[in-house]
C-alpha positions as CSV (number, residue, x, y, z in Angstrom):
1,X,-2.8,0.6,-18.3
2,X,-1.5,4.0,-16.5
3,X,-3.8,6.4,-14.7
4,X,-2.4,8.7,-17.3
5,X,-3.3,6.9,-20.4
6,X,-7.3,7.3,-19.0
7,X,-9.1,10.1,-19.8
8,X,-8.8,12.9,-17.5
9,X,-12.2,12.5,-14.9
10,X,-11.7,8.8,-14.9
11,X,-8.3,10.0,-13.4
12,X,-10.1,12.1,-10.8
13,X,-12.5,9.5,-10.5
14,X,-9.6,7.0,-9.4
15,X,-7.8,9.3,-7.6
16,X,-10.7,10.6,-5.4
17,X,-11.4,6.6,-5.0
18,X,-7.7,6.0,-3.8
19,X,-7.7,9.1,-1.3
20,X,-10.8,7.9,0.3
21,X,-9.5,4.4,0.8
22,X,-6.3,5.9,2.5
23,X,-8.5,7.9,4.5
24,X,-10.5,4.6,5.5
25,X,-7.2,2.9,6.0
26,X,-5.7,5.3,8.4
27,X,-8.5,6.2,10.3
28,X,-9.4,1.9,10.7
29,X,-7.0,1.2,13.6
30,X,-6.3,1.7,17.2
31,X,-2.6,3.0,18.2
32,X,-1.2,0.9,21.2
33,X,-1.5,2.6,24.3
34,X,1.8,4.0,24.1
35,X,0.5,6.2,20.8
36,X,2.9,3.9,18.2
37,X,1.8,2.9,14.9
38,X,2.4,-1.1,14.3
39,X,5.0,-1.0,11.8
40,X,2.6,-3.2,9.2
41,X,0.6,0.2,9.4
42,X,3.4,2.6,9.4
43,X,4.4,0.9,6.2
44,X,1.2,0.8,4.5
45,X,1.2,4.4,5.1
46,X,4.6,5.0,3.7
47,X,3.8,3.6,0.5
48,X,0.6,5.0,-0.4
49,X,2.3,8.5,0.6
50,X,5.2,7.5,-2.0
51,X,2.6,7.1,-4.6
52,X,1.1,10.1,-3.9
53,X,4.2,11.6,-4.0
54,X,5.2,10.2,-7.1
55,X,1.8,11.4,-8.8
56,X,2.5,14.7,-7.9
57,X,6.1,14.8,-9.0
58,X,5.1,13.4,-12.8
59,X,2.1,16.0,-12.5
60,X,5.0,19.1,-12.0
61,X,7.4,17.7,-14.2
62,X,4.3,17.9,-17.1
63,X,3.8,21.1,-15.6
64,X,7.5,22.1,-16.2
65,X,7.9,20.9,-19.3
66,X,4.9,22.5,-20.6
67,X,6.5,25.9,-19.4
68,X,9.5,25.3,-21.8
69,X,11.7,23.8,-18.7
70,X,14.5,21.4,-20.1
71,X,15.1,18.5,-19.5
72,X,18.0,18.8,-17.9
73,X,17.0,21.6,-15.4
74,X,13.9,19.0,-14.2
75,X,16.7,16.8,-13.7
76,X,18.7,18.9,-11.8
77,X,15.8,19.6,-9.9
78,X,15.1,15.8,-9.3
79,X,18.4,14.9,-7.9
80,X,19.3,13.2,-11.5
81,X,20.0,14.0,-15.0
82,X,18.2,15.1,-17.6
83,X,18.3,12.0,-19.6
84,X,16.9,9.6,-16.7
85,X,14.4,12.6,-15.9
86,X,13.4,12.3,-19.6
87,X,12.9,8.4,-20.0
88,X,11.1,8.3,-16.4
89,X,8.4,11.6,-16.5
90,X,8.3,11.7,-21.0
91,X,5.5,9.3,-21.5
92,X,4.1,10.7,-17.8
């Protein structure tokens, strides 16, 4: 099951839930001395900042499309075409 496919507070819910344990995750570590992240960490980081990224992105693309935006302009705007912007973000 997608976050999208639940109804919209258990999104919230789940999203609120996520951001906390990122917080938690980030703040749960020492830097060396030297101020650099262990790359484990850095990585860890990375990818829960994609995902937040890519939440975002299927949020605007809704957004967009709602507003009449084709398909092919989102694509543009994504760095593809229309058609792979269509099968990625329609069901989003």
């Amino acid at each position: 099951m997608r976050l999208a496919d639940l109804p919209a507070a258990q999104q919230a819910e789940l999203t609120a839930l996520g951001e906390h344990a990122v917080d938690v995750f980030e703040n749960s570590f020492t830097p060396d001395p030297t101020g650099r992240v262990p790359p484990l960490i850095a990585l860890r980081q990375a990818r829960y900042q994609r995902a937040y990224l890519e939440r975002r992105i299927a949020e605007v693309v809704e957004q967009a499309r709602a507003e009449g935006i084709s398909w092919h302009q989102v694509g543009i705007a994504l760095g593809t075409t229309g058609e792979a912007a269509r099968r990625r973000y329609s069901a989003a």
